[in-house]
C-alpha positions, 0 to 999 in steps of 0.5 A: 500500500502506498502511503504519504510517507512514501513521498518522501522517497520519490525524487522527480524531475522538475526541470532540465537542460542539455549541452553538448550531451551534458543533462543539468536538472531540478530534482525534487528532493526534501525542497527542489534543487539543481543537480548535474547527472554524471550517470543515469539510470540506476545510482543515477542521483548518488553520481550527480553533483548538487549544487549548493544554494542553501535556503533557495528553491531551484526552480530552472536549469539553463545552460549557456552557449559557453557551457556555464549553468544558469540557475533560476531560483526562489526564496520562500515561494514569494515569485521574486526569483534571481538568476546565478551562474554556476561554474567551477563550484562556485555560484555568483549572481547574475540577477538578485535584486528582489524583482520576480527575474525569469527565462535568462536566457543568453544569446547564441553568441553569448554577447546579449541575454534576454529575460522577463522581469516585473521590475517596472511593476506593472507586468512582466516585460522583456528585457536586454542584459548586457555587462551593467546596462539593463533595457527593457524592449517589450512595448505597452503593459502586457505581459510577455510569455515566452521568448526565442533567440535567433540562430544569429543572435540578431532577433528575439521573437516574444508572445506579449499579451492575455489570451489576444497574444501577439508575436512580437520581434526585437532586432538587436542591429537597430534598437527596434522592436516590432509587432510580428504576427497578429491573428485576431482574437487567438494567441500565438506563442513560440517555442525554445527548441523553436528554430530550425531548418524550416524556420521558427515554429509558431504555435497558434489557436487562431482555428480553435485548437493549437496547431504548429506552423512555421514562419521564415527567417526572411518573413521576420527580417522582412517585418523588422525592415518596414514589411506589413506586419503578419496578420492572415493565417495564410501567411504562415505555412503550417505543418499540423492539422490535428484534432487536438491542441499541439502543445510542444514542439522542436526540430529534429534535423528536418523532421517535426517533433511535437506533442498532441494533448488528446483529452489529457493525456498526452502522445510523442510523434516524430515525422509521421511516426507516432512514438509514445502514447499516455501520461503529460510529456514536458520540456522537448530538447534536441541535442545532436541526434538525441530527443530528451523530454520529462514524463509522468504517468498516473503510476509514476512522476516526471522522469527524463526520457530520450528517443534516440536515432532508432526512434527507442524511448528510453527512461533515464531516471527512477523517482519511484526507486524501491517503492512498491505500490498500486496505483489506480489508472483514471478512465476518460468520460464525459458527462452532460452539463447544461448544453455542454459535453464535459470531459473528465478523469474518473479513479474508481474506488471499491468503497462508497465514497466519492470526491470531487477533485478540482483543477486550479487555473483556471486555464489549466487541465486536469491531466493523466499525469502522477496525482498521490493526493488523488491515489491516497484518496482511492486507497481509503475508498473515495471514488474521485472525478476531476471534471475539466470545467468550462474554461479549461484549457486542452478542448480548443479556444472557444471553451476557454473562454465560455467563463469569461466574465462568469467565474464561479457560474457555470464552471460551478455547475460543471462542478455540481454535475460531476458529483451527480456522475458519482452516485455516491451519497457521500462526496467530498470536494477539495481542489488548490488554487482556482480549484480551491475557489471553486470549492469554497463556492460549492461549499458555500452556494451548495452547503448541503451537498458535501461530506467534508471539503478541502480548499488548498491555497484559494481566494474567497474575495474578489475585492480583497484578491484583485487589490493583493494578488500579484500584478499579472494576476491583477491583469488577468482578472481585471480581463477575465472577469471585470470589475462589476461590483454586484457580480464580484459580490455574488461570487465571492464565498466569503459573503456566505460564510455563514452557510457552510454546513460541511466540515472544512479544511483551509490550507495557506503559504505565507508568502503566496503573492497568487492568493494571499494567506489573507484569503484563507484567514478571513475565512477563518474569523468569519467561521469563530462562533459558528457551528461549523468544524474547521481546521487550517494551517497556514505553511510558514516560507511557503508560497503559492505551491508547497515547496519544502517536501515535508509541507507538501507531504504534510498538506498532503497527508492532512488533506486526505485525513481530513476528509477520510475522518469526517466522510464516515 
């Protein structure tokens, strides 16, 4: 039996890097630290080297053209990261000035590095790195998601904005920065391992799913030196036609490499060839003839993966080491709510409880990847269904957007049909983040319906959110759901507190700069002198994700108590 101890033992695969054959990594250990693996597979983590960075969680891995090792880091989940070269066993910032600094990332010459920072305050802008000089060259006040150098080191091409995302060109020669591709009402984004042979590739749902095309060297050139800017689909060659969204793609010599997410779970094709079927693949890397990607299964968490020349899928690492467990494969289903057909993973039980497990984002996707909360739950006799709601990303763009404006509304009642689905008498909800909202408006909207709860990082007040949340959120939120007062009222659960029957589990990071502690709190003095059977914590150092192992494994374990002593 697999129990929350075991946890403790499992060491995934966060984050990875490749450079001429040599694999930097962020390994989950007692917190998430940088490792370089000397071996791999068996004896794998004893015959790497860790990289000392005391307090500071490792969050990335990059390695620079010249072969030195950048990490990006965080201290106490508060998202102010700082970027430090490694070399020679010693570790020297490069950026550690308080501000939130990510994606460092040099230029293939190694003169210039670009990286995405919220030192001006307001988003998360692009910005140049060179020696002391510091310049920001992304326009407007949107956020930039994603950047990619070209092969001469000439252009940065960057996705700036929410949900509307723009391509965007940057060339170092002139100073300029340029908008590259517009197509209306979609988003365009680009790729790390992006330039190759045919071009840049281009990920785009201007035709509801994310599909890959290719935009030339010349077409870029062309726009930075007073072309029309890109804006019909046409002008795009595209390589991919598929039922389901592309999310992930590279070169491989002349062949594609990409991955298609088909209901959440995910399958590898090269060419035409169709590699590996199942489970979340992660970080797609090219290095010479080798293809490297991160994997996670229901039975098992992210590992390092290669495809080498024979198209043979190898694993390279081992979380589960010596652990024996059986663990519960989730079947897809769909179910009827409203007008709408929703998807979901369902994990059958022998008992005759049940749960409903709700996703965060709420652009995110509940995904046929390693869930122990999940599994701990299945051991103790929960049947447990996690609906992917409207709104959720994996199902094209305009079922991403059926919440605009309507956020704990009918994605709400997505929620309360997944529970119908269940036939169970006793069900429990719980979910982090957004899921944690949605479970705190289920509790206080449906008091009625619920054993026991468990809200994991939420926000219950739209007011007191949008003033604190950090400010790409604020961004976001003011886009996604406005800023009417009578609606923000009605979907905000801490205005019905009082109706909450259902015994309840808050759990809170201190540092959470996504959804502050604040939430949480307020919640519990609204619940003093009340009936109801309440339990919180909140995490010291800890932030919007647990990240000190024994808080997760304690938050965990908590969780599944909770809701396994009080659904008798």
């Amino acid at each position: 039996m697999f129990k929350p101890e075991n946890l403790f033992k499992i060491v995934s695969v966060e984050d990875f890097d490749v450079h001429n054959g040599r694999i930097a990594a962020v390994c989950y250990e007692n917190q998430p630290v940088a490792r370089i693996l000397n071996g791999l597979g068996d004896g794998w983590l004893d015959s790497s080297e860790k990289i000392n960075l005391g307090e500071l969680f490792a969050e990335s891995v990059r390695w620079s053209p010249k072969g030195e090792l950048l990490i990006e880091a965080d201290r106490g989940g508060a998202e102010r990261r700082s970027i430090y070269l490694y070399e020679n066993g010693s570790l020297t910032p490069l950026l550690a000035d308080g501000y939130d600094n990510v994606e460092y990332t040099p230029s293939p010459n190694g003169k210039l590095a670009a990286f995405v920072s919220n030192r001006q305050g307001e988003t998360m802008h692009l910005y140049l790195h060179e020696s002391q000089s510091i310049r920001k060259i992304s326009l407007g006040n949107l956020p930039v998601e994603g950047f990619v150098w070209s092969p001469d080191s000439r252009f940065i091409v960057f996705s700036q904005g929410i949900y509307d995302n723009d391509l965007w060109v940057h060339d170092t020669k002139t100073g300029l920065t340029t908008k590259l591709l517009a197509l209306h009402s979609s988003e365009q984004h680009v790729y790390e391992e992006g330039w190759g042979v045919g071009g840049l590739l281009v990920a785009s749902n201007h035709a509801d799913r994310y599909q890959m095309g290719v935009i030339t060297y010349e077409q870029i050139r062309a726009v930075c030196e007073g072309a029309d800017t890109l804006s019909d689909p046409r002008d795009i060659h595209w390589l991919t036609q598929a039922d389901w969204d592309v999310v992930g793609a590279a070169w491989h010599h002349r062949e594609l490499v990409y991955v298609e997410n088909i209901d959440g779970d995910h399958t590898l094709r090269i060419g035409k060839n169709r590699v590996l079927d199942g489970g979340v693949i992660g970080g797609l890397k090219v290095s010479g003839d080798t293809i490297y990607f991160t994997r996670s299964t229901y039975d098992r968490d992210y590992e390092l993966y290669v495809v080498d020349s024979s198209l043979k899928v190898n694993r390279l690492t081992d979380s589960l080491g010596n652990i024996e467990a059986v663990f519960t494969e989730p079947k897809h289903i769909e179910y009827v709510s409203g007008d709408l057909k929703i998807h979901a993973l369902l994990y059958e039980s022998k008992g005759d409880r049940a749960a409903v497990y709700i996703h965060g984002g709420p652009d995110y996707q509940s995904m046929n990847s390693f869930n122990p909360t999940i599994q701990l739950l299945v051991q103790k006799g929960f049947s447990v269904i996690a609906p992917n709601y409207r709104g959720s990303t994996g199902y094209g763009r305009v079922f991403n957007h059926l919440n605009d404006g309507d956020l704990g509304g009918g994605d709400l009642q997505d929620v309360i049909q997944a529970k119908r689905v269940l036939k169970s008498k006793r069900v429990a909800v719980l979910g982090a983040s957004y899921g944690g909202y949605l479970t705190m408006m289920c509790v206080t909207k449906f008091p009625d319906e619920w054993c026991s709860a468990v809200a994991i990082v939420p926000f219950v007040n739209w007011f007191t959110e949008k003033k604190h949340e950090r400010e790409v959120l604020k961004q976001y939120d003011e886009l996604k759901m406005g800023s009417d007062e009578q609606l923000l009222r009605d979907r905000s659960p801490i205005y019905n507190v009082d109706k909450i029957r259902a015994p309840l589990l808050l759990l809170a990071g201190e540092n959470d700069p996504r959804c502050p502690a604040e939430e949480t709190i307020q919640v519990v003095e609204k619940l003093r002198g009340l009936s109801v059977k309440a339990e919180y914590k909140v995490y010291s150092g800890e932030g919007h994700s647990f990240t000190k192992k024994e808080n997760w494994v304690d938050s965990i374990k908590r969780t599944v108590d909770f809701l396994d002593a009080n659904c008798t």
